[in-house]
N, C-alpha and C positions, 0 to 999 in steps of 0.2 A: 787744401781745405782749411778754412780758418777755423781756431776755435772757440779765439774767443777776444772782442775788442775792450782793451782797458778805459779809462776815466781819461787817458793821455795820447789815445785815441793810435797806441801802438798795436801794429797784428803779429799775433804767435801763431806760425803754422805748424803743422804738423809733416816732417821727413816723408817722402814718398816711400814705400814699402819696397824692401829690396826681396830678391831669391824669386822663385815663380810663381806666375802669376797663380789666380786661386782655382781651383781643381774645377772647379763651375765651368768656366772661362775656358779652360783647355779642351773640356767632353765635347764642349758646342763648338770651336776649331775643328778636333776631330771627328764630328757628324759631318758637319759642314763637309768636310772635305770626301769622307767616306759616300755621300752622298751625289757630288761630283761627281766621283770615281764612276757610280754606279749609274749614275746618268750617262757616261761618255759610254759605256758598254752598251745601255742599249739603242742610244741617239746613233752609233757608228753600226749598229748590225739593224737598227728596226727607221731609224728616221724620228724626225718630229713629233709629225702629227700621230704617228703609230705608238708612239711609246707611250708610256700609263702613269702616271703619276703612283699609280698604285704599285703598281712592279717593283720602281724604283726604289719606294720605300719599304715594302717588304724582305728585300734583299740585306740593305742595311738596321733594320729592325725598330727603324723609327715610326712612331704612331702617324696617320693621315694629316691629324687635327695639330703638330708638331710642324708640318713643312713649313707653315709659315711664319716660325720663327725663326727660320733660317732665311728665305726667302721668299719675298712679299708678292710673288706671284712664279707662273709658269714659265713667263718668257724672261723675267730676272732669273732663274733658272737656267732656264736654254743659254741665256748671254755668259752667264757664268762658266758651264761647261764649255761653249765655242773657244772663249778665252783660255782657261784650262788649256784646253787640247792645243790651240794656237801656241801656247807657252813651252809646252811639251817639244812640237815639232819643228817648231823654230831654232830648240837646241839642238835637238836630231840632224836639222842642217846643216847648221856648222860647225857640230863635230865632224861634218864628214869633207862639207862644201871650203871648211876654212885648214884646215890639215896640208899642210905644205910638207909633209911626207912624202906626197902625192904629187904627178902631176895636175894641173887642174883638170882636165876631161878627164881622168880615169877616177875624181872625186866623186865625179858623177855616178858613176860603175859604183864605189864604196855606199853611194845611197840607195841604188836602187839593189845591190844586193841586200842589204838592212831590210827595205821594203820587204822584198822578197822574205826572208825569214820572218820576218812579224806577219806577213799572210800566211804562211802554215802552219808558223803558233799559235795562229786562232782559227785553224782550220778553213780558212775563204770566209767567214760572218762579217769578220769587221772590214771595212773597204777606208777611205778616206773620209770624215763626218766632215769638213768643209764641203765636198765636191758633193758628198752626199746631200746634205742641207743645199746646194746650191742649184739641184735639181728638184725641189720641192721648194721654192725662196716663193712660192706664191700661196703656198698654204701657211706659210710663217709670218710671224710678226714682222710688221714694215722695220722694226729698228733693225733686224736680225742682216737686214739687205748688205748696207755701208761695212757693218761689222765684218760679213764676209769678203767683199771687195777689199776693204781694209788688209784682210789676210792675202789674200791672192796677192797683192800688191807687194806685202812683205817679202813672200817667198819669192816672188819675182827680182825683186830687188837684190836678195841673197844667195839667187843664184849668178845674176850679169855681173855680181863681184868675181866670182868664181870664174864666169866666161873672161871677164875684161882681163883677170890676170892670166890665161890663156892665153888670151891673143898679146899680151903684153909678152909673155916667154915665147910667143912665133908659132904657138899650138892652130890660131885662126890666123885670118887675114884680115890686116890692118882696119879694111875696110867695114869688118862686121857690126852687124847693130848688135850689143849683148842686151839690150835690155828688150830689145823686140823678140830677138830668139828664146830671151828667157821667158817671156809671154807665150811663143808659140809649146814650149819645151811642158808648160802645167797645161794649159788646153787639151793638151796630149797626153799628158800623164794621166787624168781623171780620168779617162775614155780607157784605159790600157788597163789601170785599176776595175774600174768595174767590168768589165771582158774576163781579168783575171778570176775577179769573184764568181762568176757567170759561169766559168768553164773550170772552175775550181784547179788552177793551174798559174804558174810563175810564168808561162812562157809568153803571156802575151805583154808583162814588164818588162823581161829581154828583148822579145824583139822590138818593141819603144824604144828601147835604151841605143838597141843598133842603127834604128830607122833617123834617130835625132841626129848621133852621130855622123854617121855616114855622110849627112844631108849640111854640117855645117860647113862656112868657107872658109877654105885653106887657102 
């Protein structure tokens, strides 16, 4: 910031302020973010179009006429949370899918057991909010479409790592597509997740997990 130009047309600024940033500044971070939080809870158990702008913000205890100093609308919102939860799950993978503790197939076994326990920590409500969102992508905003493709893509891609180095250690056969398999592998997950929520029960992500396997080439 200048403060001030001399007769000799030299500038004296002023040192950028060190330690943390101002107390202002951080409350609005943590709404921001508490706000997120409380969007992905109920975008993953209620949906989109179902969920209330007002719920959301009652929970975190922000005034109505305040959301939009966070966020200049609902579907700047929704993109925020898709991304969030994306950011979230993408680590989830490859802590499990990148782990060379493991052979690669039984990585897979480490994530879908994880699944498994995050569905009856939240007792069967919350399901997948991409796959969720992607069976309502017609009551959603058109930007919402790409963004969830986008993810599908991603995960796809971080799991054919995981297949390629399979078949690289002799687990598949040479000949496998990993990246077509790992396309088939979320097509089928999403379907297996909501069956689970539906019958309020782990078993129909086991037998997923058996039916993928079994079915790839050795």
């Amino acid at each position: 910031m200048t403060e001030s130009i001399t007769k000799n047309t030299s500038i004296n600024t002023t040192k950028p302020r060190r330690g943390r940033p101002p107390k202002i500044a951080r409350e609005s971070q943590d709404t921001r973010a508490e706000l997120i939080r409380s969007g992905l809870e109920q975008l993953t158990e209620n949906g989109f179009a179902s969920s209330g702008i007002d719920q959301i913000l009652k929970k975190v205890g922000v005034p109505k006429g305040s959301f939009y100093y966070y966020f200049s609308s609902k579907e700047v919102f929704g993109q925020a949370v898709i991304e969030n939860y994306a950011t979230y799950f993408a680590y989830k993978l490859d802590k499990h899918l990148l782990d060379d503790s493991y052979p690669p197939l039984d990585r897979i076994g480490q994530f879908v057991e994880s699944a498994k326990t995050g569905m009856v920590r939240y007792e069967f409500k919350r399901g997948c909010l991409v796959g969720n969102l992607g069976q309502e992508v017609d009551l959603l905003p058109d930007s919402f479409r790409q963004q969830l493709i986008d993810i599908f893509l991603d995960w796809q891609h971080r799991l054919a790592i995981c297949l390629n180095a399979a078949k690289a250690q002799g687990e598949l056969a040479a000949t496998a597509n990993c990246e077509l398999l790992a396309e088939q592998f979320w097509v089928g997950w999403e379907g297996a997740v909501s069956r689970a929520k539906l019958v309020q029960s782990t078993q129909p992500l086991q037998n997923y997990l058996e039916f993928f396997i079994a079915g790839l080439p050795r």
